[in-house]
C-alpha positions as CSV (number, residue, x, y, z in Angstrom):
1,X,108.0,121.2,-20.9
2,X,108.2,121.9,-24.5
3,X,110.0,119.8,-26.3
4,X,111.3,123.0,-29.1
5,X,110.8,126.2,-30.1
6,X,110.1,126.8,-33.6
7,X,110.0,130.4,-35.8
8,X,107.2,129.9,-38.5
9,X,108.4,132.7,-41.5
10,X,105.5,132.6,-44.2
11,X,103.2,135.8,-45.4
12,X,100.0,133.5,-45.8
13,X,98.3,134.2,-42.1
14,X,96.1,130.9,-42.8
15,X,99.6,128.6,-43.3
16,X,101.1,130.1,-40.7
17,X,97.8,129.9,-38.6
18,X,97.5,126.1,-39.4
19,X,100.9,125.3,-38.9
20,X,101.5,127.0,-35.4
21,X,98.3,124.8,-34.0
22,X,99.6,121.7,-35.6
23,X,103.2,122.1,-33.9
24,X,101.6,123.4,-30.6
25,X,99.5,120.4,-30.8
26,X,102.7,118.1,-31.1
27,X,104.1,119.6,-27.9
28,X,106.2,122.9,-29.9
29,X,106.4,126.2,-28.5
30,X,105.9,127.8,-31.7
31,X,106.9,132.1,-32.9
32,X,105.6,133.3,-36.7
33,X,106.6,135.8,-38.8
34,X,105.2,137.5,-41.9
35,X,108.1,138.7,-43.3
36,X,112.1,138.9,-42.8
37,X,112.6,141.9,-40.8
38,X,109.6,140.2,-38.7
39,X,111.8,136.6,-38.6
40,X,114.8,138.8,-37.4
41,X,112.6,140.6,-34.0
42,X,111.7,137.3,-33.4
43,X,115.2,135.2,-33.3
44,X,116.2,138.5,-31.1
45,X,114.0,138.1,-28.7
46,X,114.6,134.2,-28.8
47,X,116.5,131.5,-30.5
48,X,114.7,129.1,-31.9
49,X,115.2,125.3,-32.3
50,X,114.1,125.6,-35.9
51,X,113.2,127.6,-38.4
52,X,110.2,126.8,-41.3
53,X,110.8,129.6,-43.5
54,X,109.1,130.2,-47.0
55,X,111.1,131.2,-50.1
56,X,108.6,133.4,-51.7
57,X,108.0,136.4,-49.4
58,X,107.2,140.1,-50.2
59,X,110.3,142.5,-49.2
60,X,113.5,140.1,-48.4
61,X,112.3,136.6,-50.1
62,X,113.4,133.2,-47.9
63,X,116.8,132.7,-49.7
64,X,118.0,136.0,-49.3
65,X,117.8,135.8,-45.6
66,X,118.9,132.4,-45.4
67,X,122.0,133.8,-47.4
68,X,122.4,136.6,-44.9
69,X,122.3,133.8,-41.8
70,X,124.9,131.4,-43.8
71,X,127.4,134.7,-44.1
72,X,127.3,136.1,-40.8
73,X,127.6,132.6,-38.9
74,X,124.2,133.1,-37.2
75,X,122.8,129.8,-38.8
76,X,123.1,127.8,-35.3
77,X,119.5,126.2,-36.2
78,X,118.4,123.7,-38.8
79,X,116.3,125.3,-41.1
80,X,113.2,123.9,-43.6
81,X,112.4,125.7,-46.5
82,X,109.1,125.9,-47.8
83,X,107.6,126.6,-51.4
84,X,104.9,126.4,-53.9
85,X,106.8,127.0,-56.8
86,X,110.3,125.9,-56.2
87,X,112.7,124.5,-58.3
88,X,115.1,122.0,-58.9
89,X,118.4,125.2,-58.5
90,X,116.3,126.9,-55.6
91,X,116.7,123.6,-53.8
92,X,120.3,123.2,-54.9
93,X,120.8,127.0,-53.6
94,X,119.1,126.2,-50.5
95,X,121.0,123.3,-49.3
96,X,124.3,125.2,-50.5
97,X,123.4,128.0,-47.9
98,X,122.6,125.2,-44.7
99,X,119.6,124.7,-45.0
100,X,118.4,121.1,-44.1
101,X,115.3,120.4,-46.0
102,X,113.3,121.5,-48.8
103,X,109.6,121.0,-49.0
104,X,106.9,121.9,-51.6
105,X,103.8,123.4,-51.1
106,X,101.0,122.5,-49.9
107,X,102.6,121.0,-47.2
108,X,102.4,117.6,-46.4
109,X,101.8,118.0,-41.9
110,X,103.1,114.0,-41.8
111,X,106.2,114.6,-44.2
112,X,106.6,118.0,-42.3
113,X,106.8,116.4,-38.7
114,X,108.7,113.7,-39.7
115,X,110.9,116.1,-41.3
116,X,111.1,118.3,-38.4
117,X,111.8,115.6,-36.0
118,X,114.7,114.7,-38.2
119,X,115.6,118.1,-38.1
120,X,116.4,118.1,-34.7
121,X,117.8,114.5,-33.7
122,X,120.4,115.3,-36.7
123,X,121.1,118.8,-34.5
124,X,120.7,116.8,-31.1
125,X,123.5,114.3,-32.3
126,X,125.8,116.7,-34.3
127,X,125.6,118.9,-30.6
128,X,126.4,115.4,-29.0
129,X,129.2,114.4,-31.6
130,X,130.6,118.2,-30.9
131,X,131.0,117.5,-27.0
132,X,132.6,114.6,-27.2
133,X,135.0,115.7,-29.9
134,X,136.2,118.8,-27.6
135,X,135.7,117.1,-24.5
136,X,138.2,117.1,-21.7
137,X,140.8,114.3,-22.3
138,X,140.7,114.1,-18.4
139,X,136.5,113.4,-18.1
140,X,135.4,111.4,-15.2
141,X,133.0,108.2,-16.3
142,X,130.9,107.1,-13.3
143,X,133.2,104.0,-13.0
144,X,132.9,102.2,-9.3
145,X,131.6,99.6,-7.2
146,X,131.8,100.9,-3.5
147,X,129.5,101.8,-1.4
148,X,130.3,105.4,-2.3
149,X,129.7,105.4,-5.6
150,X,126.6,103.5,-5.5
151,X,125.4,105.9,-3.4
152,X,126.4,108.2,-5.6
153,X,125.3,107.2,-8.8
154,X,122.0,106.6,-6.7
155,X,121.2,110.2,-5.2
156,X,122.2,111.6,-9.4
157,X,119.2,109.1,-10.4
158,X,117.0,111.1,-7.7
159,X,118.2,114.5,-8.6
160,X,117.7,113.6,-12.4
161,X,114.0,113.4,-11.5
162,X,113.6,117.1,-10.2
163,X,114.9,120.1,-11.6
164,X,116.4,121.4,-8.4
165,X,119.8,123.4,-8.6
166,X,122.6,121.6,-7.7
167,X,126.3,122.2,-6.0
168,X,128.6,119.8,-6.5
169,X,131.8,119.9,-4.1
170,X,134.7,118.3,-4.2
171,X,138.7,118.4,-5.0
172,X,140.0,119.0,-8.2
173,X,139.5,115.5,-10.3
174,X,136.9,114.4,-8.6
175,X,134.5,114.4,-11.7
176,X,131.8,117.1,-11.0
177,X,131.6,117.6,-14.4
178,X,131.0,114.1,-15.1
179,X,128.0,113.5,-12.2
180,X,126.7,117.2,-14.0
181,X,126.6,115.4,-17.1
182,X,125.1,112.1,-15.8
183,X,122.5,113.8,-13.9
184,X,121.5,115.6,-17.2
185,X,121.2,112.4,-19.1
186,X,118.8,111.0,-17.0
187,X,116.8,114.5,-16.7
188,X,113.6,115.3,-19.0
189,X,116.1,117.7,-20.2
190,X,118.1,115.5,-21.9
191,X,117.5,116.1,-25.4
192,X,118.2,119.6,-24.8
193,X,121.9,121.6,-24.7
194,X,124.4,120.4,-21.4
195,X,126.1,123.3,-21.9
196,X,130.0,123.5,-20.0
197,X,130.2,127.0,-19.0
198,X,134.4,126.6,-19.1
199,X,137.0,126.6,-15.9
200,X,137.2,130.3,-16.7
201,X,135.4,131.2,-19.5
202,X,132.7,133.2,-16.8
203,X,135.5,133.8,-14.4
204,X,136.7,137.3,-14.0
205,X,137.3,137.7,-17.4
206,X,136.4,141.0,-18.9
207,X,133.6,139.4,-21.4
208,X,132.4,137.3,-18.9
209,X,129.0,139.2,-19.7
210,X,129.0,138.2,-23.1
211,X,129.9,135.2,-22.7
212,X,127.0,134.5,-20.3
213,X,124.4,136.4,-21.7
214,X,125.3,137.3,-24.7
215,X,125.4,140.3,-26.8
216,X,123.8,142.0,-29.7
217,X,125.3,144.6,-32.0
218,X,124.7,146.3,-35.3
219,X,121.5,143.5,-35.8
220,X,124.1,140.6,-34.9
221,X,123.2,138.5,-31.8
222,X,125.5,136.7,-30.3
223,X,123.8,133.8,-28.1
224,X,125.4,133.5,-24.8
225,X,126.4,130.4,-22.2
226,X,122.2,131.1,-20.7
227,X,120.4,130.9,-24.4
228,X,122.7,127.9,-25.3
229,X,121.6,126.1,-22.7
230,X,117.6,127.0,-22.8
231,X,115.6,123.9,-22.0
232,X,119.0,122.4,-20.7
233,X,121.4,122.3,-18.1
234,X,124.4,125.2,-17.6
235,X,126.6,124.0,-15.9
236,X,129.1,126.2,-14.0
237,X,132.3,124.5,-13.6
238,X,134.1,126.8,-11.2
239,X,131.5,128.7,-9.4
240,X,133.9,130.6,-6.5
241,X,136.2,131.9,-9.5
242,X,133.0,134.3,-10.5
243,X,134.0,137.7,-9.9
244,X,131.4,139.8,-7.5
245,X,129.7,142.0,-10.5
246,X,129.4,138.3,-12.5
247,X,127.8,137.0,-9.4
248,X,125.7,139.8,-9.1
249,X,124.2,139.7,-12.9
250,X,124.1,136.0,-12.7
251,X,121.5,135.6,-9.1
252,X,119.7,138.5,-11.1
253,X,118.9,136.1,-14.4
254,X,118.7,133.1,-12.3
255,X,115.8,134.5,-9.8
256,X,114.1,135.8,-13.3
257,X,114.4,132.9,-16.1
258,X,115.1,136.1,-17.8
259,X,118.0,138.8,-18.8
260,X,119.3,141.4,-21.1
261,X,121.9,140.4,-23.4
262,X,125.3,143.0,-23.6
263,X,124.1,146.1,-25.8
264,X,120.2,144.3,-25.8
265,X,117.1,146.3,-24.8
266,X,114.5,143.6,-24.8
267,X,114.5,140.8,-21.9
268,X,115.5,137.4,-23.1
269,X,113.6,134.8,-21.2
270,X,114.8,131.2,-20.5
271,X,114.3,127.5,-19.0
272,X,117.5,126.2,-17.6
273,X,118.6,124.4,-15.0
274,X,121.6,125.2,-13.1
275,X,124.2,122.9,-11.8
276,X,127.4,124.2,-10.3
277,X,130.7,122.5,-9.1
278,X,133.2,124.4,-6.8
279,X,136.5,122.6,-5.3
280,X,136.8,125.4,-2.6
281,X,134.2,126.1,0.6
282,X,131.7,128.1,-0.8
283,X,130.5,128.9,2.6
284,X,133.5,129.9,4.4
285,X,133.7,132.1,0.6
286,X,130.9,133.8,1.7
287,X,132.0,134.2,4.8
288,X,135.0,135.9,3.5
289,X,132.8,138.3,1.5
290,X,134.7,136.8,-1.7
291,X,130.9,134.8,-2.7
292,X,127.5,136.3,-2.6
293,X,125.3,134.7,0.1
294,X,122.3,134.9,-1.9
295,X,124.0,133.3,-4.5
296,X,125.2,130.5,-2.6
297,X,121.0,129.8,-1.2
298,X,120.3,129.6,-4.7
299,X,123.1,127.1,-5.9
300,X,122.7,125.5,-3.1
301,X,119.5,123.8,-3.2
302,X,120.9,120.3,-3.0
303,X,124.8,120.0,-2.0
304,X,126.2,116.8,-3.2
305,X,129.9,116.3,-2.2
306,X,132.1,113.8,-4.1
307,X,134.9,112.1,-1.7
308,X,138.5,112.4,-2.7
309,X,139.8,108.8,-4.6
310,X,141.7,107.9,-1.8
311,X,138.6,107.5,0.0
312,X,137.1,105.0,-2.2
313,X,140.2,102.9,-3.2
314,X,138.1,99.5,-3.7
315,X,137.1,101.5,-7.0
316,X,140.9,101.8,-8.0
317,X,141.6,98.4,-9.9
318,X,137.9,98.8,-11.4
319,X,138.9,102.2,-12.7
320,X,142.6,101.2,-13.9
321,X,141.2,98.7,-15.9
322,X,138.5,100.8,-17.6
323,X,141.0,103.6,-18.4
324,X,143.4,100.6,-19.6
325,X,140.2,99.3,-22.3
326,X,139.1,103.1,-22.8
327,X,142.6,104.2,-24.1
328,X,143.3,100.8,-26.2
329,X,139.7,101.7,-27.7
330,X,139.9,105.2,-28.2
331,X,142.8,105.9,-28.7
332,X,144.3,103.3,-30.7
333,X,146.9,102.8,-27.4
334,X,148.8,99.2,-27.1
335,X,146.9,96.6,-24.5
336,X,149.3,96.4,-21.8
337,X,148.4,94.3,-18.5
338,X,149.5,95.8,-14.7
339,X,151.1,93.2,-13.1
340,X,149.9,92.1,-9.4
341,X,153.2,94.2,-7.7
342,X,152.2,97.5,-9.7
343,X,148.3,97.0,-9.1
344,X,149.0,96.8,-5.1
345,X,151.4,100.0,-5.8
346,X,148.6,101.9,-7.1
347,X,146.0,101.2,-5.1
348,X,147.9,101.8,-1.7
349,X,148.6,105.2,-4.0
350,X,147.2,108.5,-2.0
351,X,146.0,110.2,-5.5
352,X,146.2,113.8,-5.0
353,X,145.2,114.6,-8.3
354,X,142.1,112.0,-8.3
355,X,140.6,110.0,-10.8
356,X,142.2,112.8,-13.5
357,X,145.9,111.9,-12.4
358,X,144.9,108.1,-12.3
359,X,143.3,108.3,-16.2
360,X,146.6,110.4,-16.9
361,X,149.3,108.1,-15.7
362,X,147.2,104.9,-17.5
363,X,148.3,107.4,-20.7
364,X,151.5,107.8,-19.8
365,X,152.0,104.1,-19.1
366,X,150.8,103.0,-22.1
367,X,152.4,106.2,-24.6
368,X,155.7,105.3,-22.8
369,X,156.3,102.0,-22.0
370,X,156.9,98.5,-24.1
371,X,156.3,95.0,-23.4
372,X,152.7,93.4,-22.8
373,X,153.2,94.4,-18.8
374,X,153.7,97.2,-16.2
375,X,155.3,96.7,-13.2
376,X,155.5,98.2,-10.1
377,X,159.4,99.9,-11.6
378,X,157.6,101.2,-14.6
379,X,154.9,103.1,-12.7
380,X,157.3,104.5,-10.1
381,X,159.1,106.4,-12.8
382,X,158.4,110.0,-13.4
């Protein structure tokens, strides 16, 4: 698997020559271009993970389309300039406009892959950072003891090793997402993009194309849930709410590594792996006609189900105290201890809403109340 793609923009064939079997060497799927309009075809036809672009090119020089990236949002990649004759205000101009580095010619191939590796741990993190900042307040952590959830956390270590597809089933705050996510982080894909397709950003709404595949208009791409993801995991949070044409464009992309983004005419290929979730019976969905059958074979390669909380209760003390830590931490919440009456209460709790409701009412416990304890009155109240 390679471990990036990166677009070489230079007009000297031998540079670009030498540094395209230098970066394939290191493990680098690797694109070049001559000149601008040429750098453009290429991020078309595929995003790349960087870009090594020269300043002083015939036509459209480096900064002017670095400029034309930075103004139209499409700088989504770190980008290295490269010169021979730069200058202290080029640089300056440079890193005003996003780019990350600035490196003189001739190119130094240690400083250059130290650079690049840089490059793209700074991106890897600052993707990271992102997802936690927006991530759901009401995330799932693999938290448990039981034999369930050692079991569990067991078969995600298996799957982690393969790149099977995989359906994860279970009610509503279960934490799919979060075994998703943990099976990702233990994956050789786990320096690339876990990308979250949404609860209904792909689910019968009328850009669900564009969202998933992306779209390309007047020279502006727009890169889709499929290209975010490439080398990654897409995961698909709520796979019955896919309407039928979704479906339909979705087995076709799947089955191909490859599709056409909205208003595209060239194929976009990709390397994702798919993991889905679904809190209804996909098969009985099929059944209905509501699901596509082929579809569900494909998604299906390995169904993992995860059982409701109330289920697994031995895990309920374990997982009150973590949310207790977690939202003292976090959160900057009072430390409040759950006296031996309210612990009893809530473990002998059914927990319709799961592990989501239980992380919510700690909140709500600790937003609400006063005192350095919670009794069993305190968590009866609405």
């Amino acid at each position: 698997m390679s471990i990036g793609h990166i677009l070489v923009v230079d007009d000297e064939p031998d540079i670009r020559k030498l540094l395209t079997e230098v970066l394939e060497d290191e493990g680098y799927t690797v694109s070049s271009a001559s000149h601008a309009d040429e750098a453009e075809t290429s991020i078309a036809a595929r995003k790349p993970d960087l870009v090594l672009l020269d300043i002083w090119m015939p036509g459209r020089d480096g900064i002017t389309l670095l400029r034309s990236w930075h103004e139209t949002g499409q700088l989504v990649w770190p980008v290295i300039m490269m010169s021979g004759h730069g200058t202290v205000e080029t640089a300056v101009e440079a890193t005003r406009l996003g780019a990350y580095d600035f490196i003189e010619k001739p190119v130094s191939l240690d400083k250059l892959l130290l650079t690049i590796e840089h490059a793209l741990e700074n991106q890897r993190l600052a993707r990271e950072n992102e997802t936690l900042r927006r991530r759901d307040i009401n995330a799932y952590e693999l938290i448990g003891e039981s034999e369930f959830m050692q079991n569990l956390r067991e078969q995600a270590r298996k799957l982690a090793g393969h790149d099977a597809w995989v359906l994860i089933m279970g009610e509503p705050g279960t934490g799919k997402q979060a075994l998703a996510r943990y099976i990702h982080s233990l994956s050789p894909r786990k320096h690339f993009p876990f990308v979250d397709s949404g609860v209904s950003s792909i689910a019968g709404r009328d850009n669900a194309a564009v969202e998933l595949f992306g779209s390309e208009n007047d020279g502006k791409v727009r890169y889709g849930l499929l290209e975010q993801a490439n080398g990654g995991t897409l995961f698909i949070s709520e796979a019955a709410d896919m309407d039928s044409h979704t479906q339909m464009q979705l087995i076709s992309a799947l089955e191909n590594q490859s599709f056409l983004r909205v208003g595209g005419n060239e194929p976009v290929h990709v390397d994702v792996r798919v993991i889905a979730a679904t809190r209804k019976d996909l098969e009985a969905e099929v059944r209905a006609g509501r699901f596509r059958e082929d579809l569900f074979y494909h998604l299906s390669v390995v169904p993992v189900r995860i059982e409701p909380l109330r289920q697994h209760p031995d895990d309920i003390p374990l997982l009150l105290d973590y949310y207790l830590d977690a939202a003292h931490r976090a959160e900057g919440l009072p430390r409040r201890q759950l006296t031996i009456g309210a612990r009893n209460l809530l473990k002998h709790h059914d927990w319709p809403g799961n592990v989501r409701e239980l992380k919510n009412l700690v909140q709500r416990l600790l937003i609400l109340g006063s005192g350095e304890t919670i009794d069993e009155k305190k968590c009866r109240s609405p």
